[in-house]
C-alpha positions as a Markdown table, in Angstrom:
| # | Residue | x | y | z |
|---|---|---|---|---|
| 1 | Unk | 16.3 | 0.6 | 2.4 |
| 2 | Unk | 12.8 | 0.1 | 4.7 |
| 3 | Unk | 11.2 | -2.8 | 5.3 |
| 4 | Unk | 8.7 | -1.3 | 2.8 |
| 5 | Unk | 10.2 | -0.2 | -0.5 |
| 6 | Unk | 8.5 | 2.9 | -2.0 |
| 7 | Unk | 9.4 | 2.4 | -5.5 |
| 8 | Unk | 9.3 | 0.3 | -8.2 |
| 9 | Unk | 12.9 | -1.4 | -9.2 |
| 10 | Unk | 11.5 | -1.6 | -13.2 |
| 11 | Unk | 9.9 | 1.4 | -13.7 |
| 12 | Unk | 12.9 | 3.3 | -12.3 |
| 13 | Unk | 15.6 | 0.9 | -14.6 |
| 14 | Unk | 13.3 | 1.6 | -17.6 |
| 15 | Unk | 13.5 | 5.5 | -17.0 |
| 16 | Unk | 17.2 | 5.7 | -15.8 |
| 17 | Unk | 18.2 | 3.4 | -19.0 |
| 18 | Unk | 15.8 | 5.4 | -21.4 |
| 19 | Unk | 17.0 | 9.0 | -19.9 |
| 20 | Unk | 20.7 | 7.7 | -20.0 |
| 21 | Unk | 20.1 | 6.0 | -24.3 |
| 22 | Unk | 18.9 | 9.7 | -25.0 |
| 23 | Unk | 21.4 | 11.9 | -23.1 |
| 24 | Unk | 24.7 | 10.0 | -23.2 |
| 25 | Unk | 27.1 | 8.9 | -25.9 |
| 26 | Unk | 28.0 | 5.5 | -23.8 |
| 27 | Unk | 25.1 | 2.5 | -24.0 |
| 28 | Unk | 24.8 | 1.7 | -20.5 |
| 29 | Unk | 22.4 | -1.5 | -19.5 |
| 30 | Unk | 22.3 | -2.2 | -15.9 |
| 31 | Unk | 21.8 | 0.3 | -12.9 |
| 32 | Unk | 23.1 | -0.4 | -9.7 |
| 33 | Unk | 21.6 | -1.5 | -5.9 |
| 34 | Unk | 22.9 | 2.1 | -4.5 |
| 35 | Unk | 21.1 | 3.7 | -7.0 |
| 36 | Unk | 17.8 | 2.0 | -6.3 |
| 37 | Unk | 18.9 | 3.0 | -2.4 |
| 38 | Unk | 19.5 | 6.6 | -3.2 |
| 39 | Unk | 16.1 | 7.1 | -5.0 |
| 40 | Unk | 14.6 | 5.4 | -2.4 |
| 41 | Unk | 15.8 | 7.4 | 0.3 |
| 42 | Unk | 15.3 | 10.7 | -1.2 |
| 43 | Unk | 11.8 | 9.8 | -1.9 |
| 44 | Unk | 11.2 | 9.5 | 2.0 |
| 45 | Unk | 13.2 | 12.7 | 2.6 |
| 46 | Unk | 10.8 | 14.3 | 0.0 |
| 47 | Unk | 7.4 | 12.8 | 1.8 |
| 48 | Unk | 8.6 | 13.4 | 5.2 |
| 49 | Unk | 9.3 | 17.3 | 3.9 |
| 50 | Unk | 5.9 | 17.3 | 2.5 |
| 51 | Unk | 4.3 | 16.3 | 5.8 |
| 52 | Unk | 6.0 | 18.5 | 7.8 |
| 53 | Unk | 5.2 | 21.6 | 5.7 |
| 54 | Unk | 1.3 | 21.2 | 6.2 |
| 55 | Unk | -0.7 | 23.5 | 8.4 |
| 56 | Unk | -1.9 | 21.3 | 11.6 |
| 57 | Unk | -5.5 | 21.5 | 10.7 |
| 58 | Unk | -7.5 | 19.6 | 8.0 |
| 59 | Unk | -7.7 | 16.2 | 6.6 |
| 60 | Unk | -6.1 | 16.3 | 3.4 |
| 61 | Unk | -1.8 | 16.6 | 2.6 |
| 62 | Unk | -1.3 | 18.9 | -0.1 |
C-alpha cells in the first residue's frame, strides 16, 4: 500500500461482508489485509487510467 491509503478499511469490510451475507451460503466475518491491498491498488490503477485518458487542455478531470 502508499504511504497514503485511498480507501476506507470500514466502509469497504461493511460492503464486502454485506455483499458476501446476501450472495453466499457460507457466513463469513472477517476480510483479509491482501484484500484491503488489492482494492487499494486497483483503485490507483483506475485514477491513474483516468488521468491519462484526458485531453491535455482544460482544468477539470472528467
Amino acid at each position: 500500500m502508499g504511504k497514503h491509503p485511498m480507501i476506507n478499511k470500514k466502509n469497504i469490510r461493511r460492503f464486502i461482508l454485506d455483499y458476501a451475507k446476501r450472495s453466499r451460503a457460507h457466513t463469513y466475518s472477517r476480510v483479509a489485509e491482501c484484500v484491503y491491498d488489492q482494492i487499494e491498488s486497483a483503485m490507483r490503477d483506475r485514477c491513474r487510467r483516468i488521468v491519462d485518458a484526458q485531453p491535455s487542455a482544460g482544468r477539470t478531470i472528467k
